[in-house]
ZAMARGU-4260 file (C-alpha; in steps of 0.2 Angstrom, whole numbers, plus 5000, padded with zeros to 4 digits):
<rodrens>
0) 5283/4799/4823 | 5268/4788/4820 | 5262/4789/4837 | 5262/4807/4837 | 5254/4808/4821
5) 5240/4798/4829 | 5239/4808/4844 | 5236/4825/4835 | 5221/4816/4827 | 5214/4810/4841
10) 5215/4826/4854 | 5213/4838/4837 | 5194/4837/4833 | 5190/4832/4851 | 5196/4851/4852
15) 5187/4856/4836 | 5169/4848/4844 | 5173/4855/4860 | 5173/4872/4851 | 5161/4871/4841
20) 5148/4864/4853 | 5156/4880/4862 | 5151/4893/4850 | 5135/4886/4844 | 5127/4888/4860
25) 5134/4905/4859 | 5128/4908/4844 | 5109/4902/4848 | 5110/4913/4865 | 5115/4928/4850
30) 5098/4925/4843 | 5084/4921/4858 | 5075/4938/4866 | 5084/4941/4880 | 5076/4949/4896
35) 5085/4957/4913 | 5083/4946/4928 | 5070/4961/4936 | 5058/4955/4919 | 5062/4936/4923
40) 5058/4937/4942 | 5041/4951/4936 | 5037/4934/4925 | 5039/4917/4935 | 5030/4926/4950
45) 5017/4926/4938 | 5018/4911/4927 | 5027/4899/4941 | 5017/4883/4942 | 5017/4881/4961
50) 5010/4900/4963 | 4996/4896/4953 | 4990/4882/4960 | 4987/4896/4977 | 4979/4910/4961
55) 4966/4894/4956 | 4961/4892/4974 | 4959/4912/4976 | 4948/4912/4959 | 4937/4898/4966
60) 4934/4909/4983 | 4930/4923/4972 | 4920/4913/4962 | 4909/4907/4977 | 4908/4922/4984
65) 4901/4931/4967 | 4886/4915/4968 | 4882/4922/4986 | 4881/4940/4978 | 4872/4934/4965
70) 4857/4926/4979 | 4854/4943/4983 | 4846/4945/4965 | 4827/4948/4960 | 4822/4930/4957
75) 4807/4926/4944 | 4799/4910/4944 | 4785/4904/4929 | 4773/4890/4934 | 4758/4885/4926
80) 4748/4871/4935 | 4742/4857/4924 | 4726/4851/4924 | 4722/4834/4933 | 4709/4824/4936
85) 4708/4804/4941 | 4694/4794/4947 | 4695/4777/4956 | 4680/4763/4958 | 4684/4749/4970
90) 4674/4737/4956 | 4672/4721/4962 | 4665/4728/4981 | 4648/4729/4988 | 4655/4745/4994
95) 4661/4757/4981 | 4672/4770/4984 | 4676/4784/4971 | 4688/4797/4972 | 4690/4813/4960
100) 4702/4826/4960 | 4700/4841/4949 | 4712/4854/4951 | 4710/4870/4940 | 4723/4873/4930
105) 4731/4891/4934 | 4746/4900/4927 | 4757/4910/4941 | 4772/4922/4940 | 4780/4924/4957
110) 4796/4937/4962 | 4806/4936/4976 | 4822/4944/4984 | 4833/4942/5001 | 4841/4954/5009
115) 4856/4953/5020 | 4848/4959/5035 | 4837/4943/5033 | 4821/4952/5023 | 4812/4943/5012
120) 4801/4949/4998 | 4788/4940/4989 | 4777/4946/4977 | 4764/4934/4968 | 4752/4934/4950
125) 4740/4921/4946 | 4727/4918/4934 | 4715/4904/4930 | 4716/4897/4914 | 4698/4899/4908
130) 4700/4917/4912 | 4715/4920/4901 | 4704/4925/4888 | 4690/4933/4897 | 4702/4950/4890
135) 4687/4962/4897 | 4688/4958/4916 | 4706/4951/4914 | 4714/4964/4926 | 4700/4959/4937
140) 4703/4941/4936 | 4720/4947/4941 | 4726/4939/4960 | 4742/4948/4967 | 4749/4946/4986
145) 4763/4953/4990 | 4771/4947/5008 | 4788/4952/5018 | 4792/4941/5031 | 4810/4944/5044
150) 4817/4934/5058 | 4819/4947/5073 | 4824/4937/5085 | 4838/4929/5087 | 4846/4942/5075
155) 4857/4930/5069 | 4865/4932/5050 | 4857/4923/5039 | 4867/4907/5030 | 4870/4916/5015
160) 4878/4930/5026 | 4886/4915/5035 | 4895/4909/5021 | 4898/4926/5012 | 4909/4928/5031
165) 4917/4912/5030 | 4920/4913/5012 | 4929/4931/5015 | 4939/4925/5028 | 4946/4910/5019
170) 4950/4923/5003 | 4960/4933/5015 | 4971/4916/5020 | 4974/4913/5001 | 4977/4931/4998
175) 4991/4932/5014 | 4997/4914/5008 | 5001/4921/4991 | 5010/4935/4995 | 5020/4926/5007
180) 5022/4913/4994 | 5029/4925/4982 | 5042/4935/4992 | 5049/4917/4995 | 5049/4913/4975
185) 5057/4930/4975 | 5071/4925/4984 | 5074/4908/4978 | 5076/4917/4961 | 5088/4927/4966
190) 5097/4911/4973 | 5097/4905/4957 | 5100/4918/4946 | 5118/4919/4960 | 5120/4903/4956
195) 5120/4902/4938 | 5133/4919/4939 | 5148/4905/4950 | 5144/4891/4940 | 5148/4902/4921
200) 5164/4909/4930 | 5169/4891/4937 | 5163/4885/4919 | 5174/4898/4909 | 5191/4893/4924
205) 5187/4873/4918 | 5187/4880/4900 | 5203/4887/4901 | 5211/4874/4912 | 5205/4860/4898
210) 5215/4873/4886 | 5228/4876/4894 | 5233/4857/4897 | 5228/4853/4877 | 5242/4867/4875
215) 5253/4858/4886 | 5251/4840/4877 | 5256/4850/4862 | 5270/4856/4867 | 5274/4839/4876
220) 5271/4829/4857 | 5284/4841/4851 | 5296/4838/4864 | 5294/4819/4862 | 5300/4824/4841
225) 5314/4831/4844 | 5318/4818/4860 | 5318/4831/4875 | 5301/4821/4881 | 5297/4802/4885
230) 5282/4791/4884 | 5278/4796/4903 | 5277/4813/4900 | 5268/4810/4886 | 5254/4798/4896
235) 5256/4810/4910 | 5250/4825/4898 | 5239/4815/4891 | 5231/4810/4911 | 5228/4829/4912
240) 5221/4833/4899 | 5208/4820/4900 | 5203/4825/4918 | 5201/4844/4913 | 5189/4837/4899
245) 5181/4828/4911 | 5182/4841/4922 | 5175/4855/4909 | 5162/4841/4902 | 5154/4841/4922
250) 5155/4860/4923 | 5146/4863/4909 | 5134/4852/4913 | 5131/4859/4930 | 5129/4877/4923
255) 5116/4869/4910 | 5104/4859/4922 | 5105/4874/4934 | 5099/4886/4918 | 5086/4873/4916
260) 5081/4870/4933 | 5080/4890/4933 | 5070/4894/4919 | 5059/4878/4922 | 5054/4887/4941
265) 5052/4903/4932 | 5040/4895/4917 | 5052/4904/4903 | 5046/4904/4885 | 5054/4892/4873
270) 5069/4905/4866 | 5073/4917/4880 | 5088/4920/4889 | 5089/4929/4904 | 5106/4941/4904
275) 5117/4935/4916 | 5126/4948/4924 | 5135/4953/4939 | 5133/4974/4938 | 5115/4974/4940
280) 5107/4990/4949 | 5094/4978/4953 | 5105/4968/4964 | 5115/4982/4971 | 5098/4989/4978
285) 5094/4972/4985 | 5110/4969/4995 | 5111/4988/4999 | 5095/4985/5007 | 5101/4969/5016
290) 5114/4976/5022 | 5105/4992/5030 | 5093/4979/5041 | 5099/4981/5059 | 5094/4963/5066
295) 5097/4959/5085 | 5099/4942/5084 | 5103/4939/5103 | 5086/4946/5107 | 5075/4930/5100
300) 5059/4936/5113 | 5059/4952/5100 | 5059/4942/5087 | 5048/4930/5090 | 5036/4945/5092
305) 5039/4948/5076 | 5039/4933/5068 | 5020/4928/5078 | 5015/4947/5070 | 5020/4944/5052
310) 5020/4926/5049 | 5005/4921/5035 | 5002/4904/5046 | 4998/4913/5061 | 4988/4923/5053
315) 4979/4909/5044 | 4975/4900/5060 | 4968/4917/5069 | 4955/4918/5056 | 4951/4900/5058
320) 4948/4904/5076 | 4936/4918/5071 | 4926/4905/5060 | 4925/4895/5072 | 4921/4906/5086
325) 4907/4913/5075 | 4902/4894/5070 | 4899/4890/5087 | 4890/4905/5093 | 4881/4905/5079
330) 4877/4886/5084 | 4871/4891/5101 | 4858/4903/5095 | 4849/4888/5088 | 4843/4882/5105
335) 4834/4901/5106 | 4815/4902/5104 | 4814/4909/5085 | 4803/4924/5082 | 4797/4929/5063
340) 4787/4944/5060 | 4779/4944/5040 | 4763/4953/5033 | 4754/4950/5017 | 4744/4962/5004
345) 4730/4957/4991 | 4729/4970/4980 | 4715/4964/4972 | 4706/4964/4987 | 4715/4978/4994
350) 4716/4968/5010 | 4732/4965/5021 | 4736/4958/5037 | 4753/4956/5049 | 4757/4940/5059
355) 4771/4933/5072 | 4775/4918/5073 | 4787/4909/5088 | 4798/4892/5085 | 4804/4885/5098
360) 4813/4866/5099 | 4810/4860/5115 | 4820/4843/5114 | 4828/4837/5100 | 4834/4820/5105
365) 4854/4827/5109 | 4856/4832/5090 | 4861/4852/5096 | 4872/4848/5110 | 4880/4834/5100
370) 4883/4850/5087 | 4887/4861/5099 | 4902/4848/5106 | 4909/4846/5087 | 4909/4864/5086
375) 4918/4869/5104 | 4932/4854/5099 | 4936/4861/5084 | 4942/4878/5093 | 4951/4869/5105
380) 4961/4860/5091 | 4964/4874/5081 | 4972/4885/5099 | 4984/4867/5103 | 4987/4869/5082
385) 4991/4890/5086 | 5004/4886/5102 | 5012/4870/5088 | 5015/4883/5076 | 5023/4895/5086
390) 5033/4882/5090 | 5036/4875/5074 | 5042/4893/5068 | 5054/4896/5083 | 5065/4882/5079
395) 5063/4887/5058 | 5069/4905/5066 | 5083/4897/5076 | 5087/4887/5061 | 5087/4903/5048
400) 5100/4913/5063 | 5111/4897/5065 | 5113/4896/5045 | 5117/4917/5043 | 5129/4915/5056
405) 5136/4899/5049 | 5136/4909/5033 | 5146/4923/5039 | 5158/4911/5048 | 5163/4903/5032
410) 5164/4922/5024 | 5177/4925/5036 | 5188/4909/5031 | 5186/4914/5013 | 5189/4932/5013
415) 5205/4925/5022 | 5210/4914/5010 | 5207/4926/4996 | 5220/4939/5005 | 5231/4923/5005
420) 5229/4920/4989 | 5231/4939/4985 | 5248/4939/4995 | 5254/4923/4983 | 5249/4931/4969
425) 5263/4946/4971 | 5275/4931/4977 | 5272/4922/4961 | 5273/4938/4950 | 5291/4941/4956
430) 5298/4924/4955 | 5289/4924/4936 | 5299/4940/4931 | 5314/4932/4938 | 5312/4916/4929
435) 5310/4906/4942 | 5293/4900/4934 | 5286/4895/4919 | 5273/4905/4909 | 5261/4890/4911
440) 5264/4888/4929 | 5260/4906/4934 | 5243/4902/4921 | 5237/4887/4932 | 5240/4895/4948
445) 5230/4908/4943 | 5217/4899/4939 | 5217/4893/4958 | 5218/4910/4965 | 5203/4916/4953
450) 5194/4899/4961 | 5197/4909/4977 | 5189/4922/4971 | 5173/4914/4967 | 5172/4906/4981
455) 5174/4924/4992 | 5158/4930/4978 | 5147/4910/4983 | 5150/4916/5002 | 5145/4934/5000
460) 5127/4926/4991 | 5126/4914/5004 | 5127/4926/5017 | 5115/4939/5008 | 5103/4926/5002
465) 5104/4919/5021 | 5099/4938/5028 | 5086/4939/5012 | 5077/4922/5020 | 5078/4926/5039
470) 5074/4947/5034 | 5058/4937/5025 | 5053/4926/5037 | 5052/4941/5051 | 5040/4950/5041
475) 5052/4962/5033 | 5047/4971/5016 | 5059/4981/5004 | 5047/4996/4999 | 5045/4996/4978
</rodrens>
């Protein structure tokens, strides 16, 4: 009687914790702002820390490329000369040598402006300073030049134009990388969010199992009282109940770190919950959607056309052919003669004059064709980088087919077993109205066939998630 006094001490508030730990959780769920999993995907695509790293590097493009706007400005300079004089006496020589420089101080105000096609503008207003405040004949005192001057030949853009090119292209990159990015968080959202919904249902079966073998070890102490039980039931119950703690402890704990995981990839606020439910319209539209792809998966050629279409990488390295493309026929034009056309106008004076000027770099010591080599090997590295990322993706598409039809495989075996389990069930149901089972053996079975259950529901995911991921990776989109 002792004994059995002892054990109800020691199981009893172990329950009592279990249940409270149990409802507090529940109870602070009750109280955080909840949001649907369409408002938690809407949120980590835009909060998620790895996406933002690629949304930095797209505001620094954007930023560099505003500064090449911004060169296209009206530029104002101020300058006012100052005043400088020096004289130097070789003392101690026959022969002395002085030198004076005197440079009259002027003050000068000079405007500018580029344009893209390569004009410049320059417009210039000087005064002496001992004039400044000769206030009669100031406006005659007054010099102002305006000069144009333009590179017609070769008609090459000019570097800002250059970069402005350059700069574009790389924003594209960003912009295709981050969309690609994105559909990929997307999914692996949804993954998750899957996830979360098996490992709550495999947490509430561990719940009930733990339960339902605490219920048993209390019926056992009472058979040990009245001396229908021994001491190795009673270890035996004990044994059991244990491992369905334990076994409850660890499911817990997965569904927790998984949670966590989760709302640590989605960047959730301190105190929401997302709801965690299976009859979303947002997931039937999704696997509605899935299941409406028609994807010949014999037919790889097709596919990979596809794939080389769509795919964000060879994309990427298209454009960087064009820079370089562009780089080195730009480079070339170098090694052309140079031809600048400009003209001038004194408006005080009210004279003007036009001028052409020709540059040409005969020899240069190798520096251009040592240019022009750097130039011509970095095409030829990015094309052999092009025919590896093809490459690279065929065996990632090879890989993404092998997994869906691996996925499906293991659907078939679990949508078997369930009907197994479905066929046991009605077995089970009979021989418990005719007594040939206990109460609490038809419970634990049950808790097995609704195992099967779950596991019919993880291959399912698997398999949509798996179509999702290879549907992605061709390029597919599911229109908003």
């Amino acid at each position: 009687m002792t004994l059995i006094r002892k054990n109800n001490l020691f199981f009893f508030p172990t329950l009592i914790i279990m249940i409270s730990f149990i409802f507090i959780g529940w109870d602070m769920n009750i109280q955080a702002e909840e949001i649907s999993l369409p408002e938690a995907i809407a949120w980590g695509l835009e909060h998620n820390s790895s996406l933002q790293e690629i949304k930095d590097g797209i505001k620094t493009i954007e930023r560099n490329l505003a500064l090449i706007d911004k060169e296209y400005a009206w530029k104002m300079n101020l300058k006012a000369n100052p005043i400088i004089a020096g004289k130097y006496t070789n003392g101690g020589d026959s022969n002395t040598t002085t030198t004076t420089t005197d440079t009259t101080p002027k003050i000068s105000l000079e405007t500018s402006k580029i344009f893209a096609n390569g004009l410049m503008i320059n417009s210039k207003i000087s005064l002496k300073e001992e004039e400044i405040f000769n206030l009669e004949n100031i406006s005659e005192n007054i010099n102002r030049i305006v000069s144009a001057s333009k590179t017609v030949y070769p008609l090459v853009p000019i570097s800002q134009e250059q970069e402005r090119y350059k700069a574009a292209n790389e924003l594209l990159k960003n912009n295709q990388s981050l969309q690609w990015q994105q559909e990929i968080k997307k999914i692996d959202f949804l993954a998750s969010y899957l996830n979360l919904l098996r490992l709550k249902e495999r947490l509430f079966l561990a719940e009930s199992n733990y339960q339902y073998a605490q219920e048993d070890l209390n019926r056992m102490l009472k058979k040990i009282e009245i001396g229908e039980a021994g001491e190795k039931q009673n270890l035996e119950a004990k044994i059991a109940l244990k491992t369905a703690e334990i076994n409850f402890l660890q499911a817990q704990n997965d569904f927790n770190q998984q949670k966590k995981n989760w709302y640590l990839d989605l960047n959730l606020l301190e105190g929401v919950e997302v709801d965690l439910r299976e009859d979303l319209p947002f997931l039937e539209e999704n696997k509605k959607w899935v299941e409406s792809l028609e994807l010949n998966l014999e037919d790889q050629g097709k596919l990979m056309e596809l794939l080389v279409s769509n795919h964000y990488q060879i994309k990427a390295n298209q454009l960087d052919q064009e820079n370089a493309k562009k780089e080195l026929e730009w480079d070339l034009t170098k090694n052309k003669p140079q031809i600048n056309l400009y003209g001038a106008y004194d408006i005080k004076d009210n004279s003007w004059g036009v001028g052409i000027d020709l540059s040409y770099n005969i020899f240069d010591g190798g520096t251009k064709k040592l240019e022009n080599e750097a130039y011509q090997v970095n095409l030829i590295n990015l094309e052999d980088d092009y025919l590896q990322t093809v490459a690279e993706l065929r065996l990632e598409l090879v890989n993404l087919i092998n997994l869906y039809t691996v996925g499906n495989l293991n659907l078939e075996e679990k949508l078997m077993s369930y009907q197994q389990a479905e066929l046991e069930k009605e077995s089970y149901q009979i021989q418990l109205k005719q007594g040939l089972i206990s109460d609490s053996e038809f419970k634990y079975q049950e808790l097995n066939w609704q195992e099967t259950e779950i596991n019919l529901k993880s291959a399912r995911d698997e398999v949509f998630i798996d179509k999702l991921r290879l549907a992605q990776f061709l390029g597919f989109r599911k229109s908003s």
